[in-house]
C-alpha positions, 0 to 999 in steps of 0.5 A: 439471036440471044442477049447476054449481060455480064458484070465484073469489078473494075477500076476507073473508066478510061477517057477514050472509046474505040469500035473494033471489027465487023459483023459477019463471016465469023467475026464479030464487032465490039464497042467499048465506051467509058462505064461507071467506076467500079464496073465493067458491064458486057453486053454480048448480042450472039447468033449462037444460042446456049453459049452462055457459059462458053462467054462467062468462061471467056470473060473470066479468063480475060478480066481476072488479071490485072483489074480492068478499066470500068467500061461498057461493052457491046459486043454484036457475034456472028460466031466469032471463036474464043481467040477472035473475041480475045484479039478484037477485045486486045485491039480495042484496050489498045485503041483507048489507051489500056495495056 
């Protein structure tokens, strides 16, 4: 297992907070809860080790455009691929109330 932290600019945090997916089986679990303005801070718990750079790719891609809402993120993998991260990180904006 491996911790990883990132940090992006964001704007202001949003009112709600949503869990989304499950460990195991490839996928992962991603718990978004508001952060402190002005930043969005990830945490990303991985059973992948030297993946870094893989996730800051990722992210980077995910939170260049348009500015993201200040949130704390955990994130707990289990091999999950780049799509399956994008897609449970989609359906928890959406359950907070970000498009």
């Amino acid at each position: 297992m491996e911790t990883l932290s990132f940090e992006f600019p964001a704007g202001q945090p949003p009112k709600g907070r949503a869990l989304v997916g499950c460990v195991g089986s490839g996928d992962l679990e991603v718990l978004l809860e508001p952060g402190t303005p002005g930043t969005l801070s990830i945490q990303v718990q991985t059973s992948v080790n030297g993946a870094q750079l893989r996730w800051q790719h990722l992210f980077e891609r995910i939170f260049q455009q348009p500015t993201p809402p200040a949130l704390n993120i955990e994130i707990h993998d289990f091999g999950a691929t780049p799509g399956v991260v994008r897609l449970r990180l989609e359906q928890g904006f959406e359950e907070i109330g970000h498009d």
